[in-house]
C-alpha positions as CSV (number, residue, x, y, z in Angstrom):
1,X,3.5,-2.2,-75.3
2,X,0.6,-1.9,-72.9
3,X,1.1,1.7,-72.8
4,X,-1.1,1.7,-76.6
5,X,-4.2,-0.1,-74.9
6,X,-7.1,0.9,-73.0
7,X,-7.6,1.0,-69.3
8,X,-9.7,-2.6,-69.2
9,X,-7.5,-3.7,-71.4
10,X,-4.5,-2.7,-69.3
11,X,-5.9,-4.4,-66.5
12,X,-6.7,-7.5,-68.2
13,X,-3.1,-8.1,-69.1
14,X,-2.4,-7.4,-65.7
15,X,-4.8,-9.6,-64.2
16,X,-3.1,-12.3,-66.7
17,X,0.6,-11.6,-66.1
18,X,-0.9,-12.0,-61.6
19,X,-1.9,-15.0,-62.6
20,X,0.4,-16.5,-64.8
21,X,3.4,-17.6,-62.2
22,X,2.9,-20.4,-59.3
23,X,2.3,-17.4,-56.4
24,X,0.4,-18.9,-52.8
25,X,-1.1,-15.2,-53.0
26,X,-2.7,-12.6,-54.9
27,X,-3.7,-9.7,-53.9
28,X,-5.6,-7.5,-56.3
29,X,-7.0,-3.6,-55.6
30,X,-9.5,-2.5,-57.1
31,X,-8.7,-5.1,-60.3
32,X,-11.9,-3.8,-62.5
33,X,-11.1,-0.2,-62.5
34,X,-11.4,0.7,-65.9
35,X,-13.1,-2.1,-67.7
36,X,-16.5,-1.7,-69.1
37,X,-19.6,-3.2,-67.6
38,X,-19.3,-6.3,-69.6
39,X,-15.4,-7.0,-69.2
40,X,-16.4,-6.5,-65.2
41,X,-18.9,-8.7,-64.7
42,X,-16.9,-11.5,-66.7
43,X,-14.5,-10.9,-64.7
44,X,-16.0,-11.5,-61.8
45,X,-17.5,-14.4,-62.7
């Protein structure tokens, strides 16, 4: 179903789904490739 969104919204979801479970790590590259200025900075606050 993600396949029908855009790139932010792409990585949002997986950003979420990361997130979601009980893991002791994360690691994330280059997790705000795509999003828009505004969706990047959120997301890094």
């Amino acid at each position: 179903m993600v396949d029908k969104l855009s790139g932010g919204q792409e990585q949002k979801v997986r950003f979420a789904l990361a997130t979601a479970g009980d893991s002791d790590l994360i690691v994330l590259d280059e997790p705000t490739t795509g999003m828009d200025v505004n969706a990047r900075q959120a997301f890094w606050s």
